[in-house]
PLY file of the C-alpha trace (Angstrom):
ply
format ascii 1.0
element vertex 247
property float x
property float y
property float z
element edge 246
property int vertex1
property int vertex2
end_header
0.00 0.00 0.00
1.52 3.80 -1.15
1.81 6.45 1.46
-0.95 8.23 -0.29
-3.54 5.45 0.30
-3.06 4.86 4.33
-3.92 9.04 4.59
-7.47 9.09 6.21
-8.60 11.94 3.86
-11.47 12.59 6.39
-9.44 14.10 8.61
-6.72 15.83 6.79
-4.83 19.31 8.23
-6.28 22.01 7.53
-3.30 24.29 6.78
0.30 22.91 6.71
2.95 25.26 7.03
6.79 24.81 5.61
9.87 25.73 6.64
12.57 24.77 3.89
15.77 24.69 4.86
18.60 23.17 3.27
19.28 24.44 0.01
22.57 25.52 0.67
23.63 22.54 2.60
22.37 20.51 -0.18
24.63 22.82 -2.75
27.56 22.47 -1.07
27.76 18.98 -0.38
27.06 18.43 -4.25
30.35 21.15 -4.68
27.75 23.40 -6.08
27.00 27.18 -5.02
24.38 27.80 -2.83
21.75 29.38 -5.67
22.25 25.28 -7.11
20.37 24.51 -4.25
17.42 27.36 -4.19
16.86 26.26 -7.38
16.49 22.85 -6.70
13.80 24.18 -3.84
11.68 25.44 -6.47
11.04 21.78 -7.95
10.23 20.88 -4.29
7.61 23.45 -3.72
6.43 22.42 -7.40
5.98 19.10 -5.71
4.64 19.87 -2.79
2.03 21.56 -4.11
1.15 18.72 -6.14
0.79 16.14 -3.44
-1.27 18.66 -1.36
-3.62 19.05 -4.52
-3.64 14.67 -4.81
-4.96 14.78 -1.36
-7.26 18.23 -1.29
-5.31 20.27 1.40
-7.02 23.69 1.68
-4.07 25.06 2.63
-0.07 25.28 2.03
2.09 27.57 3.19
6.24 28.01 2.36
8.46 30.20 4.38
10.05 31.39 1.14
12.23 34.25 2.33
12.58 35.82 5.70
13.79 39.36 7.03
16.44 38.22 8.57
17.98 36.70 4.82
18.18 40.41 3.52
21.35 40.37 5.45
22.52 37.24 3.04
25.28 38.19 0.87
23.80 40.12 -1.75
24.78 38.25 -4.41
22.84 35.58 -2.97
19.80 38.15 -2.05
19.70 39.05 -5.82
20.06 35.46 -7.04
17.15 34.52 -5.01
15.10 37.68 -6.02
15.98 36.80 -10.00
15.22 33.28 -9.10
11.39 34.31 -7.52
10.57 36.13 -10.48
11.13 33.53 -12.53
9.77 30.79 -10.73
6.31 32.65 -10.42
6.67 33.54 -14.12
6.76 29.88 -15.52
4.54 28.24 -12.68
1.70 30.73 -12.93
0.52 28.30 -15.72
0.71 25.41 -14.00
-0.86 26.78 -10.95
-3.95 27.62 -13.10
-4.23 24.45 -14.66
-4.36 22.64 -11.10
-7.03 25.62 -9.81
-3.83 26.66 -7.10
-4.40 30.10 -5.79
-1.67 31.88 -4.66
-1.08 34.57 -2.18
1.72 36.45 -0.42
2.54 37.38 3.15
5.44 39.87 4.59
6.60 43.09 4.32
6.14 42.92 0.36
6.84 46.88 -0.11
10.71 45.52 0.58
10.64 43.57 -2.28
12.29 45.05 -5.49
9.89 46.16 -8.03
9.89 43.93 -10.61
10.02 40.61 -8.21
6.64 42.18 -6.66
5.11 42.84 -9.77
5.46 39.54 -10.69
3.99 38.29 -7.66
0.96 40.42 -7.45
-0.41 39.41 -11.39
0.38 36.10 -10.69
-1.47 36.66 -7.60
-4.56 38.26 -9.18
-4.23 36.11 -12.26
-5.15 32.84 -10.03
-7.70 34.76 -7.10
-10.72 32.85 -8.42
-9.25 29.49 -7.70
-11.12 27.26 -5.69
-8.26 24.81 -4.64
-5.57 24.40 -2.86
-4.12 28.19 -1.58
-0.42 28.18 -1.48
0.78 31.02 0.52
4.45 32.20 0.14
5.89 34.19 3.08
7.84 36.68 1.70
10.01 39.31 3.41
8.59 37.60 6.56
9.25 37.87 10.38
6.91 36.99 12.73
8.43 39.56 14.98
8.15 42.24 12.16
4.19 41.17 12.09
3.07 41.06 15.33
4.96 44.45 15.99
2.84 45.83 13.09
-0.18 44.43 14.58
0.33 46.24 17.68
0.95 49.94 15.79
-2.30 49.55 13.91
-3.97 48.76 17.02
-2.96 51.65 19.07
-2.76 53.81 16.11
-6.96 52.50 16.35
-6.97 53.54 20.21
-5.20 56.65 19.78
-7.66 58.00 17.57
-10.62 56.50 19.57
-11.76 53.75 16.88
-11.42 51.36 19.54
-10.58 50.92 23.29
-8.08 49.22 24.55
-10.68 47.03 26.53
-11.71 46.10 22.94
-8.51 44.53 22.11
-9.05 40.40 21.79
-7.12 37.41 20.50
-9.37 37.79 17.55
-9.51 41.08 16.70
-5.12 41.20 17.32
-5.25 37.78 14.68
-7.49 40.10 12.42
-4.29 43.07 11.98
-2.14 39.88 11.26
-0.97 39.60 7.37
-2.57 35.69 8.09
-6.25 37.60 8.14
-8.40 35.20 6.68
-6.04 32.33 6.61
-6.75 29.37 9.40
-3.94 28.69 11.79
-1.31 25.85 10.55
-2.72 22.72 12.21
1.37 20.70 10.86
4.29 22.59 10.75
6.94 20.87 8.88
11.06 21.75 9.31
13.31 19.83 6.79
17.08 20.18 6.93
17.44 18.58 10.46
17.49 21.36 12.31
14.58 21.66 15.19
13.80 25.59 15.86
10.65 27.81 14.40
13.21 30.67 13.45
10.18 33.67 13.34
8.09 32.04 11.38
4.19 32.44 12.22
5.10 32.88 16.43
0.89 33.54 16.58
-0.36 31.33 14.73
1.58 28.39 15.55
0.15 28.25 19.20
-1.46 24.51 19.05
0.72 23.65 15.42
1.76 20.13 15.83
5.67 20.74 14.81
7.28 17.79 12.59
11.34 17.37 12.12
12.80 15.66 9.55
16.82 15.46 8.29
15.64 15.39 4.28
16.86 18.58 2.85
14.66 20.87 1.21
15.68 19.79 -2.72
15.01 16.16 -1.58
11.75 16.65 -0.48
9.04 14.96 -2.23
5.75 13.76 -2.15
6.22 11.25 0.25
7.88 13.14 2.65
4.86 15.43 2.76
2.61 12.26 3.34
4.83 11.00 6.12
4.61 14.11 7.55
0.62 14.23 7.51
0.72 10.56 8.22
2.66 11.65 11.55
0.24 14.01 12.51
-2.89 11.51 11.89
-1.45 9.93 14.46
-1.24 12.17 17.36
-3.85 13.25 19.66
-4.39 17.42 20.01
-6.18 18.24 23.07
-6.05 22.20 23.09
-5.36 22.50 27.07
-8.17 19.74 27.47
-7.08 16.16 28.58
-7.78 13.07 26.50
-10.92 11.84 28.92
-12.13 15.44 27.78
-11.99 14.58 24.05
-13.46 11.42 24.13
-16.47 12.67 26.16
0 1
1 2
2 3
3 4
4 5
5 6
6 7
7 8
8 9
9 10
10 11
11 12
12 13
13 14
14 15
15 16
16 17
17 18
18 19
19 20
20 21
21 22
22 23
23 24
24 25
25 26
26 27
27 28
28 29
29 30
30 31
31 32
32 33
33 34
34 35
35 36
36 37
37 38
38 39
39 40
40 41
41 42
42 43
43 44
44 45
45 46
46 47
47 48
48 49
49 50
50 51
51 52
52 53
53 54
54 55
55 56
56 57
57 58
58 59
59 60
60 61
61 62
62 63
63 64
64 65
65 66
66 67
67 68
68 69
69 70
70 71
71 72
72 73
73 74
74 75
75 76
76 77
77 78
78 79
79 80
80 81
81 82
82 83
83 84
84 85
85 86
86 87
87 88
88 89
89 90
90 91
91 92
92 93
93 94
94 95
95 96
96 97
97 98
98 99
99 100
100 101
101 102
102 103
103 104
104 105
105 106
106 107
107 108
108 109
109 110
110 111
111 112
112 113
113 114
114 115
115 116
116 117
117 118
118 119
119 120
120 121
121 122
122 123
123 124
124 125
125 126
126 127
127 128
128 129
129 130
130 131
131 132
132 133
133 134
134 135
135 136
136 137
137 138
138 139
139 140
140 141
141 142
142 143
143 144
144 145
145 146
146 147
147 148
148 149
149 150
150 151
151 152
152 153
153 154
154 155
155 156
156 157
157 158
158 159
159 160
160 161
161 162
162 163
163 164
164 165
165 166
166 167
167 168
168 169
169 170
170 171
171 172
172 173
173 174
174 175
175 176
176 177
177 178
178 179
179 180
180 181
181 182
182 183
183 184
184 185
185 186
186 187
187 188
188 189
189 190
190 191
191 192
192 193
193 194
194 195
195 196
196 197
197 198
198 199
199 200
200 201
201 202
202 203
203 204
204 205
205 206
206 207
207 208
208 209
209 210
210 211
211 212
212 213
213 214
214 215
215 216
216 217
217 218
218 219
219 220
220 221
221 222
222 223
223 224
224 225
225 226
226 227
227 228
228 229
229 230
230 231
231 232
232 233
233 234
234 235
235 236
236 237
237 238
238 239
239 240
240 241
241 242
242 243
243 244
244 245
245 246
């Protein structure tokens, strides 16, 4: 029996969230430079995408670029940027044909110009799909975000929109750039390495978290079913004990 066929598709995440790592460890054991290996990432997210779409995932989200990696040589930080535009550029098709919508989260306005133009008609171009939404996090930091929360919420207090006894979990998630997005329910690290490095601090409260040592480039379909086969498997209780859940 395939990985794909022991998935109980009744009770599937709702959201799984990404973080790919190991391009450039993947480069340079291969004697390769590190752009080798982002390159290589981009068939990976092609495939990820399609074994999320085999098994109807609502949603898929890829910690693409963070904040922190505009301080990456900038040879590197332009490779990368040249390397987006592209990418988006020749799978916009492909996303169409398998009804992917795509949209964007981070401090886009850091973006250069062209890379963001890109982005945003490939973003409009697939808005009406109805399947699986992959969301790239782009010029992210969860930091960044939940500091920009905060502003537009006292910027809302200081000019008497709101009160500050107003202020809930929901209405803080609502000034997140996640609006409108569930929270991950998996959150996948490849690469080996075991940290959340700013990535989605909120809405990771209750993620289940899943490790694994397969870089980034080697990631493939049934990697992501492993994953999601992992998390079938475990029992989230939300603060509540098991006797709770069963009741």
């Amino acid at each position: 029996m395939s990985l794909i066929d022991k998935i109980d598709k009744e009770h599937l995440p709702r959201h799984v969230a990404i973080i790919m790592d190991g391009n450039g460890r993947w480069a340079k054991a291969r004697g390769k430079e590190r752009s080798y290996g982002h390159q290589e990432g981009v068939v990976s997210v092609r495939k990820a995408v399609e074994a999320a779409t085999k098994i109807g995932l609502n949603y898929l989200t890829v910690y693409t670029f963070s904040t922190e990696n505009w301080n990456r040589p900038e040879e590197e930080v332009i490779a990368l940027m040249n390397l987006l535009v592209t990418a988006i550029h020749r799978e916009t098709p492909d996303l169409m044909r398998n009804n992917v919508r795509l949209k964007a989260i981070g401090d886009l306005s850091r973006l250069p110009e062209q890379t963001n133009r890109t982005l945003q008609d490939c973003i409009r171009e697939t808005s009406a799909n109805t399947g699986v939404t992959l969301v790239l996090a782009l010029s992210y930091s969860s930091r960044w975000e939940i500091v920009e929360a905060a502003k537009r919420l006292a910027a809302q207090v200081e000019t008497k929109k709101i009160k500050v006894e107003d202020i809930t979990e929901e209405l803080f998630a609502d000034q997140l750039t996640t609006r409108g997005i569930p929270d991950p329910d998996l959150l996948i690290r490849t690469g080996g390495e075991q940290r959340i490095s700013n990535f989605l601090l909120w809405q990771l409260s209750y993620s289940e978290l899943y490790f694994t040592d397969v870089f980034w480039p080697d990631f493939r379909e049934d990697e992501l079913y492993e994953a999601i086969l992992s998390y079938q498997h475990r029992e989230r209780r939300f603060g509540q004990t098991s006797e709770q859940l069963i009741l």
